[in-house]
DSSP file (Angstrom, degrees, kcal/mol; ACC not computed):
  #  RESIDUE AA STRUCTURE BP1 BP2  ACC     N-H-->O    O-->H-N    N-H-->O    O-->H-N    TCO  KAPPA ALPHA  PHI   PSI    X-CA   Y-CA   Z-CA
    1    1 A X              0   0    0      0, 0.0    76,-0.2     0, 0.0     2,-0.1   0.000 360.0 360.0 360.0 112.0   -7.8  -11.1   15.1
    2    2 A X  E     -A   76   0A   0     74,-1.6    74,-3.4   104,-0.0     2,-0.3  -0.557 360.0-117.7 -86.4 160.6   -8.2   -7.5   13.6
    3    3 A X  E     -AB  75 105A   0    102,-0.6   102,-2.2    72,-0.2     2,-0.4  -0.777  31.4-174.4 -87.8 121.2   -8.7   -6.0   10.1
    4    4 A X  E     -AB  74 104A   0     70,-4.1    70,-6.4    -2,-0.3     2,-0.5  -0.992  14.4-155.8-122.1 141.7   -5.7   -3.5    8.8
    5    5 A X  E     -A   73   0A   0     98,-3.3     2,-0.4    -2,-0.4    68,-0.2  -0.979  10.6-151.1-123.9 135.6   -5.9   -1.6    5.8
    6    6 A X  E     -A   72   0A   0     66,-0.7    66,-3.4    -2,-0.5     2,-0.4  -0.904  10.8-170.5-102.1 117.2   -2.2   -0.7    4.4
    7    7 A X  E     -AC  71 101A   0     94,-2.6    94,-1.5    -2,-0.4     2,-0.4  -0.845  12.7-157.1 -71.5 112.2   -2.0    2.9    2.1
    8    8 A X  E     -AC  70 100A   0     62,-2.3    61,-1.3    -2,-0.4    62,-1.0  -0.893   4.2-158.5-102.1 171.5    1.3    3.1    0.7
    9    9 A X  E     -AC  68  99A   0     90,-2.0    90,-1.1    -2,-0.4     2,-0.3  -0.973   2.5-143.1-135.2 140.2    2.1    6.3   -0.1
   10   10 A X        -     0   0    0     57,-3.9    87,-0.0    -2,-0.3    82,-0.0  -0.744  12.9-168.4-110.2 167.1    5.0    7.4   -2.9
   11   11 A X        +     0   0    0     -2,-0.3    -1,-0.1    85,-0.1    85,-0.1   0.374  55.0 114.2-110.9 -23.9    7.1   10.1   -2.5
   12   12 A X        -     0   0    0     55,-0.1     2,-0.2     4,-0.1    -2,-0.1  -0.087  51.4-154.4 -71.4 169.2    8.2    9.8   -6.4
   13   13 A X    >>  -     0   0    0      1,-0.0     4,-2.7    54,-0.0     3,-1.5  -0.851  35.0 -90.8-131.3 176.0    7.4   12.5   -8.5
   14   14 A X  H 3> S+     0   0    0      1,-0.2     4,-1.8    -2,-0.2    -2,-0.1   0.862 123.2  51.5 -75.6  -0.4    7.0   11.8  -12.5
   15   15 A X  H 34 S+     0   0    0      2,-0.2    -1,-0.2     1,-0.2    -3,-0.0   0.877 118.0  51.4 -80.1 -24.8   10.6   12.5  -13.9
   16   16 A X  H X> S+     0   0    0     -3,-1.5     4,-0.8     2,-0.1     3,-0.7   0.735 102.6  48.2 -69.5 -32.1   11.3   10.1  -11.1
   17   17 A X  H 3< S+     0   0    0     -4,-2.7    -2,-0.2     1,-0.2    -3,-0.2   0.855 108.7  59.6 -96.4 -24.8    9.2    7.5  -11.8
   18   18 A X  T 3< S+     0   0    0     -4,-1.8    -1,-0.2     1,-0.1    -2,-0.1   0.009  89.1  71.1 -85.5  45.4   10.5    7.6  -15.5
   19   19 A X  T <4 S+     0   0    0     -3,-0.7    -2,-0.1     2,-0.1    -1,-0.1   0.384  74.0 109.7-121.7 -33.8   14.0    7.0  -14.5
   20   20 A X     <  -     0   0    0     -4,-0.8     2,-0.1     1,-0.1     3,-0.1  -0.348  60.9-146.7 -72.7 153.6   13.1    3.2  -13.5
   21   21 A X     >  -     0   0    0      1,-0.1     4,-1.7    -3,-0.0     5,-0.4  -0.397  29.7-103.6-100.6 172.6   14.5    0.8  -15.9
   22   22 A X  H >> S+     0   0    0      2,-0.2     3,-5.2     1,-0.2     4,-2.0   0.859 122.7  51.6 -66.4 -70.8   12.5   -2.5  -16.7
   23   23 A X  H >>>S+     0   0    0      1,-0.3     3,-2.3     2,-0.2     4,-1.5   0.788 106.0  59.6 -35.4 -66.5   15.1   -4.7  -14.3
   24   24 A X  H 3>5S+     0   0    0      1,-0.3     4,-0.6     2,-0.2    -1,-0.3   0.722 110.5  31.3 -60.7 -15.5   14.4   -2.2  -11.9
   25   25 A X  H <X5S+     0   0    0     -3,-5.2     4,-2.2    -4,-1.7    -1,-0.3   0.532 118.7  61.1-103.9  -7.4   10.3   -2.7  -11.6
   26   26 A X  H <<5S+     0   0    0     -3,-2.3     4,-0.4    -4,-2.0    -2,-0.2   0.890 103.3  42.0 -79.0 -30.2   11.2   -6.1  -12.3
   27   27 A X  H  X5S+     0   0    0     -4,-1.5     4,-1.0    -5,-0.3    -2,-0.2   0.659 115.3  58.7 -69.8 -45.0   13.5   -6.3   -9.0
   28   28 A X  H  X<S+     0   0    0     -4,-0.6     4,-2.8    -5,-0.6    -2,-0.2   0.995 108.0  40.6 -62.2 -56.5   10.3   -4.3   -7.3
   29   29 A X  H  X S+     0   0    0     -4,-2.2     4,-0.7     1,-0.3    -2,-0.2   0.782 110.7  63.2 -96.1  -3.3    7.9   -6.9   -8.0
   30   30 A X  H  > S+     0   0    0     -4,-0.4     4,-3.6    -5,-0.2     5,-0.5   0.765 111.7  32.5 -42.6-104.3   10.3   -9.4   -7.2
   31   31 A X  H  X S+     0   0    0     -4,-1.0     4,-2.4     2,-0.2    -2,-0.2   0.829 112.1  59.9 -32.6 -47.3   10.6   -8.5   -3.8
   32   32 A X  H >X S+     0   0    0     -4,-2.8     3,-2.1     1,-0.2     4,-0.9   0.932 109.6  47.7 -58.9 -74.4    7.2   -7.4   -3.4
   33   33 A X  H 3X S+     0   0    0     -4,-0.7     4,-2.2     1,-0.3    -1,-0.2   0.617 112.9  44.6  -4.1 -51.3    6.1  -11.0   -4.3
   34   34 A X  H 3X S+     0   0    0     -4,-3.6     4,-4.0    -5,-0.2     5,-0.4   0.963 106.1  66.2 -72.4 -35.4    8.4  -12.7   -2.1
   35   35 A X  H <X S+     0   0    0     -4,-2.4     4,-1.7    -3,-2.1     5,-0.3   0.961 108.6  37.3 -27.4 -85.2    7.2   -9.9    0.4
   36   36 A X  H >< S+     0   0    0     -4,-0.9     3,-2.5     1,-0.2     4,-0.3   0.922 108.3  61.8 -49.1 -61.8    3.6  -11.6    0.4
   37   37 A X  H >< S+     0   0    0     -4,-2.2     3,-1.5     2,-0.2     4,-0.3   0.888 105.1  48.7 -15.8 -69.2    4.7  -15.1    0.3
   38   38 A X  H 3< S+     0   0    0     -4,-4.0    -1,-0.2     1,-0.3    -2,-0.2   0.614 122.5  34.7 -71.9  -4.9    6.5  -14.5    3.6
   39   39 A X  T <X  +     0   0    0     -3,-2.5     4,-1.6    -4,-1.7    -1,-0.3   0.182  69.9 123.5-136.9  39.7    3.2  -12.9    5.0
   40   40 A X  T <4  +     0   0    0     -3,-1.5     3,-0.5    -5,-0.3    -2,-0.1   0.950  67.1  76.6 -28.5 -57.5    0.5  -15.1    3.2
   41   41 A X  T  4 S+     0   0    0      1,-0.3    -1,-0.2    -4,-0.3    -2,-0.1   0.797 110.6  25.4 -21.5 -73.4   -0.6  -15.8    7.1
   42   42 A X  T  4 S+     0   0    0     -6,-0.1    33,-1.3    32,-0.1    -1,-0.3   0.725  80.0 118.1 -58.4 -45.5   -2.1  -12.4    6.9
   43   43 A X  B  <  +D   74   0A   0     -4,-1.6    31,-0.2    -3,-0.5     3,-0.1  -0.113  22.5 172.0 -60.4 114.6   -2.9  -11.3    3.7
   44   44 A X  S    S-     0   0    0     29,-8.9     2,-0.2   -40,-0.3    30,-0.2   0.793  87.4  -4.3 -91.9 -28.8   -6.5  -10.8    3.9
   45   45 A X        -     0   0    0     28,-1.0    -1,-0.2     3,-0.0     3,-0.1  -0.739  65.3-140.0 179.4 129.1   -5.7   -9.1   -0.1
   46   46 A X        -     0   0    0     26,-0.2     2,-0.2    -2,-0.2   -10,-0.1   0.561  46.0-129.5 -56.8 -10.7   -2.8   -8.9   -1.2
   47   47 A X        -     0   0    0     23,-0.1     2,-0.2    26,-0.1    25,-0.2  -0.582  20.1-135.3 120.2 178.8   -3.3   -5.6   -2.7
   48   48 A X        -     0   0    0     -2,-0.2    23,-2.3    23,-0.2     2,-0.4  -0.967  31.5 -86.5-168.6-175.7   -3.0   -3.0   -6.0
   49   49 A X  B     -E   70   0A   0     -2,-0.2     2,-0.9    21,-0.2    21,-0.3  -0.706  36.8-125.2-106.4 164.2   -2.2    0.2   -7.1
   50   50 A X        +     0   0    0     19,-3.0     3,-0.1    -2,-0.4    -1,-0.0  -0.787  42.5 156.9-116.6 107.9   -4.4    2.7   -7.0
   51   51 A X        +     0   0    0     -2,-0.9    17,-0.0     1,-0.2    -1,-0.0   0.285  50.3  38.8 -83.5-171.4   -5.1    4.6  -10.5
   52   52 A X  S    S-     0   0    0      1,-0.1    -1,-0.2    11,-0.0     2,-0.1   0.251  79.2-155.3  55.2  31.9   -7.7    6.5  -12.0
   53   53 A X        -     0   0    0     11,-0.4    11,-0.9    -3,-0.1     2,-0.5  -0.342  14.8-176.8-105.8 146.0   -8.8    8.6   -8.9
   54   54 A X  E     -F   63   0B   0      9,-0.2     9,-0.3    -2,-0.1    -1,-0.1  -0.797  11.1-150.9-130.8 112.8  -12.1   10.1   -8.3
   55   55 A X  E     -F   62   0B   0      7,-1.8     7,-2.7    -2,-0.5     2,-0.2  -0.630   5.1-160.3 -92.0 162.6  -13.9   12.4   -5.4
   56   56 A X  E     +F   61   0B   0      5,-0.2     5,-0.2     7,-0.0     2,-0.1  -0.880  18.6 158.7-134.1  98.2  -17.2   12.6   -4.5
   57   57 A X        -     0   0    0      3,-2.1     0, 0.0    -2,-0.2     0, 0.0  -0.330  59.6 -98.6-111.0 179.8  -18.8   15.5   -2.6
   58   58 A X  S    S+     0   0    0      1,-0.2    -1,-0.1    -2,-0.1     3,-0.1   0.941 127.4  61.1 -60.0 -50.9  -22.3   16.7   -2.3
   59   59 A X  S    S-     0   0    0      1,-0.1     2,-0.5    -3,-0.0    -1,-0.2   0.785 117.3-111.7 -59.7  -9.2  -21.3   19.1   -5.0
   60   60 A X        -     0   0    0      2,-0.0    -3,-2.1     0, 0.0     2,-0.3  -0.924  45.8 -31.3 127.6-155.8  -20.5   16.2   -7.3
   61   61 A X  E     +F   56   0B   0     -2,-0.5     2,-0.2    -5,-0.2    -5,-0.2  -0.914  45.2 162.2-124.0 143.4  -17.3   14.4   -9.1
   62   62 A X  E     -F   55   0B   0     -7,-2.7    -7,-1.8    -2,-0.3     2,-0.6  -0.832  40.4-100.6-149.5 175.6  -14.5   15.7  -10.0
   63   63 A X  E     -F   54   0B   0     -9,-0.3    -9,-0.2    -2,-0.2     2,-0.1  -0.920  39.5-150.6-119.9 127.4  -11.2   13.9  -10.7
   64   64 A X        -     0   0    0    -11,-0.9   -11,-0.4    -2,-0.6     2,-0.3  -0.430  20.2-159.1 -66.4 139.6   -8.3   13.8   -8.3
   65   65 A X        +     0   0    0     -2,-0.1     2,-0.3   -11,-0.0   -11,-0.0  -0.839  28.7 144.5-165.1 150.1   -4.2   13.5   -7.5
   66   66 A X        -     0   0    0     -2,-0.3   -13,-0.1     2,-0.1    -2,-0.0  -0.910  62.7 -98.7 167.0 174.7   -2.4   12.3   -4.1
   67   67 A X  S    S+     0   0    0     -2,-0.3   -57,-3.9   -58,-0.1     2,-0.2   0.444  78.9 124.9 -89.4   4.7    0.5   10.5   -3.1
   68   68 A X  E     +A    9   0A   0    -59,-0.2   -59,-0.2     1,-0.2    -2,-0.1  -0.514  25.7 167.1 -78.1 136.6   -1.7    7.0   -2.6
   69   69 A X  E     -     0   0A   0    -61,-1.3   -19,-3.0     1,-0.2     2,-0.2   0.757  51.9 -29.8-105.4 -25.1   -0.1    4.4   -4.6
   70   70 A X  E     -AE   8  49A   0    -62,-1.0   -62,-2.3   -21,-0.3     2,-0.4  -0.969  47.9-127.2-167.3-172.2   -1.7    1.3   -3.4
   71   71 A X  E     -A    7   0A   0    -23,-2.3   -64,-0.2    -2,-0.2   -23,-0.2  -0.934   9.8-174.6-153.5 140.4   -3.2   -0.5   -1.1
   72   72 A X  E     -A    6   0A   0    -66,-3.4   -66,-0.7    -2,-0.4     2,-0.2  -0.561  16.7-148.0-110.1-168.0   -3.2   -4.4    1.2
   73   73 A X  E     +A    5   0A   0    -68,-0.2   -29,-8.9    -2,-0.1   -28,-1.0  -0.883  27.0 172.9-159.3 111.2   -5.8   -5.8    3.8
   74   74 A X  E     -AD   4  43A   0    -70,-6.4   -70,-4.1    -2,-0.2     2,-0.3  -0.891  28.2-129.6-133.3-176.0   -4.3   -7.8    6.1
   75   75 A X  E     +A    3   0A   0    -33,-1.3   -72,-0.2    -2,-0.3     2,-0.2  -0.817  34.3 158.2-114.4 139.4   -5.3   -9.7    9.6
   76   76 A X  E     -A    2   0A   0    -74,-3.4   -74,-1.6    -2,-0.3     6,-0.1  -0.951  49.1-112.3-163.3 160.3   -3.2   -9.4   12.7
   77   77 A X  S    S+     0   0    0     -2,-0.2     2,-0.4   -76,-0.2     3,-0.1   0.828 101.6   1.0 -54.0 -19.8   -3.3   -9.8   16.7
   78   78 A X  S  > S-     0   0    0      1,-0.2     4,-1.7   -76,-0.1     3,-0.5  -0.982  73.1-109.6-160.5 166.8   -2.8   -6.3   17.1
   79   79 A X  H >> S+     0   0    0     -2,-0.4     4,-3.0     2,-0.2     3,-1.5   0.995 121.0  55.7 -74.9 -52.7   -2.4   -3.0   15.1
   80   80 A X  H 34 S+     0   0    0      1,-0.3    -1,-0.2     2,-0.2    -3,-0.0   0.593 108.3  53.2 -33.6 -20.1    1.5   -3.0   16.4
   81   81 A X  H 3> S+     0   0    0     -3,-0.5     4,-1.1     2,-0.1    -1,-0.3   0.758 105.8  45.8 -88.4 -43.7    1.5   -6.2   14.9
   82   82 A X  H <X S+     0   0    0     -4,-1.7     4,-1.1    -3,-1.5    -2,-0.2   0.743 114.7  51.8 -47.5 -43.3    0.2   -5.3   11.4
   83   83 A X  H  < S+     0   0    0     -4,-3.0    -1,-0.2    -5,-0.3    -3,-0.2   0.530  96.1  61.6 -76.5   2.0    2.4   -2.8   11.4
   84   84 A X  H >4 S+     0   0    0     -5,-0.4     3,-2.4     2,-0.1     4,-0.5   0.889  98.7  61.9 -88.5 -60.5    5.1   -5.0   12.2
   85   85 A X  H >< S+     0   0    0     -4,-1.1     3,-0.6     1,-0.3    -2,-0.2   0.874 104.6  52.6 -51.3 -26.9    4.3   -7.0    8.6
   86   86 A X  T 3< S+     0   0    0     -4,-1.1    -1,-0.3     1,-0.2    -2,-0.1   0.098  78.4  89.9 -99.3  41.2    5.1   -3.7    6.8
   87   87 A X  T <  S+     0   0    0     -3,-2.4    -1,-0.2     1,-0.1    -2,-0.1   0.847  95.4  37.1 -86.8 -37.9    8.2   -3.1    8.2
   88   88 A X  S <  S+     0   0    0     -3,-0.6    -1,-0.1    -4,-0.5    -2,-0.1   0.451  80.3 138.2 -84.2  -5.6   10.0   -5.1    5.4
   89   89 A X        -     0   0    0     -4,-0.2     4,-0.4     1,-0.1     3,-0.1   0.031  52.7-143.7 -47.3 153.7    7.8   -4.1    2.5
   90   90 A X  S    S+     0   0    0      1,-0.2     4,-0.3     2,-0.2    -1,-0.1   0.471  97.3  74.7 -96.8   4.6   10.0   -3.4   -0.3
   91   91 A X  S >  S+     0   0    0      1,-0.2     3,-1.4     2,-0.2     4,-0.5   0.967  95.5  55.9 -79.5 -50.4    7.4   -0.5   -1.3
   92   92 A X  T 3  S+     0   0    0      1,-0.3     3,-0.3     2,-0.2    -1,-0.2   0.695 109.1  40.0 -71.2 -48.4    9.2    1.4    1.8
   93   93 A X  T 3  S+     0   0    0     -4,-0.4    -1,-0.3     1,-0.1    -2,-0.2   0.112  98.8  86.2-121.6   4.7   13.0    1.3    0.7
   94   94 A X  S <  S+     0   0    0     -3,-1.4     2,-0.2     1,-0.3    -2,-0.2   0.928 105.0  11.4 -37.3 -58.1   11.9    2.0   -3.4
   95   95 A X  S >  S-     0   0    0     -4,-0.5     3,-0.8    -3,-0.3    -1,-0.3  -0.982  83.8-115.9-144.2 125.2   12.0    5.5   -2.9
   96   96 A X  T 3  S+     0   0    0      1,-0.3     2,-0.2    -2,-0.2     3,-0.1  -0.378 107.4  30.0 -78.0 143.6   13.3    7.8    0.1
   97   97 A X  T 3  S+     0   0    0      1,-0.4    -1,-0.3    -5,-0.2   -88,-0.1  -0.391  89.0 123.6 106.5 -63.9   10.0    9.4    1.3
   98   98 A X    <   +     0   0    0     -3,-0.8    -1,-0.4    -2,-0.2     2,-0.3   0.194  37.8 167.7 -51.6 145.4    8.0    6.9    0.5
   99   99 A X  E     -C    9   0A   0    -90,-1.1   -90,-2.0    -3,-0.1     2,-0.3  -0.848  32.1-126.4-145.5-172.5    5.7    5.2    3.3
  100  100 A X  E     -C    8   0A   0     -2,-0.3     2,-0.5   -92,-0.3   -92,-0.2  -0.999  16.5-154.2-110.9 118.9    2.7    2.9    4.7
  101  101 A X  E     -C    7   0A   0    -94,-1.5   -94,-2.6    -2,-0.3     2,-0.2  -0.971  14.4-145.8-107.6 167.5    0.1    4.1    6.9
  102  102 A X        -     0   0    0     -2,-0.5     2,-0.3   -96,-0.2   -96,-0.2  -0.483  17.6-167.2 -97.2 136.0   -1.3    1.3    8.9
  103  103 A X        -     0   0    0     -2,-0.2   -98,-3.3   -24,-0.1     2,-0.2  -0.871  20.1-136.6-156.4 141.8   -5.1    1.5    9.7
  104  104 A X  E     -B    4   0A   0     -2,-0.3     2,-0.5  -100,-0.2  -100,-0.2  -0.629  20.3-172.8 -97.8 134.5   -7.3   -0.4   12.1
  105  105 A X  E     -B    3   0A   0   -102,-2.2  -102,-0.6    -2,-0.2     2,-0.2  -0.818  16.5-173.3-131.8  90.6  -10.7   -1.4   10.3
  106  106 A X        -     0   0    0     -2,-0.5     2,-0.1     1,-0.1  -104,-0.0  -0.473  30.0 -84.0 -95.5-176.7  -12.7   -2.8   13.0
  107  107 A X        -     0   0    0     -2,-0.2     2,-0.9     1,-0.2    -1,-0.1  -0.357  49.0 -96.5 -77.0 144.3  -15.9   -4.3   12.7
  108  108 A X        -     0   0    0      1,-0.1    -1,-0.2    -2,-0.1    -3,-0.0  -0.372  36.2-118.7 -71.6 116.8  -19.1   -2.4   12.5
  109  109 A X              0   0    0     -2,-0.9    -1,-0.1     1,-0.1    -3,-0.0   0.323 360.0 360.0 -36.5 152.1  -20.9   -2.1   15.6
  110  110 A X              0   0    0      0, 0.0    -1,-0.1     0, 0.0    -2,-0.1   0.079 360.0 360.0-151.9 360.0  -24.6   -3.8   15.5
């Protein structure tokens, strides 16, 4: 069993993302909810959005912007197979543009 970590990524921009109505984020986290229910199996954690963003270089910290919106961890036989669980995501069919990447987090070598 392998480790994937899921990025979603939005596409929305903010005049977009102040167009949803409460039934509409209410309808999102519907679906997303049922979304996890139907892959509990996997869900190593189930996820969040990702706020507040910060880099960190040798030069120091400085505060950040990108299209990542959140993030899962899930378990599966194969990375074609992880990626398989996000096929349905509702995160995916929100917003046109919007996407997942898929990323294999194996274990560190010892």
């Amino acid at each position: 069993m392998g480790r994937f970590l899921a990025v979603l990524n939005g596409a929305a921009d903010d005049a977009d993302k102040a167009e949803f109505t409460e039934q509409q984020r209410s309808e999102f986290m519907n679906a997303w909810a049922a979304w996890a229910q139907r892959n509990k199996h996997a869900l190593v954690d189930p996820g969040a959005p990702l706020f507040r963003k910060k880099l960190v270089t040798a030069q120091g910290v400085e505060d950040f912007t990108d299209s990542k919106t959140g993030y899962a961890i899930v378990e599966a036989e194969s990375h074609d197979d992880a990626a398989r669980l996000f096929s349905d995501h509702p995160h995916i069919a929100l917003i046109p543009g919007n996407s997942i990447e898929v990323l294999e987090c194996p274990p560190i070598p010892t």
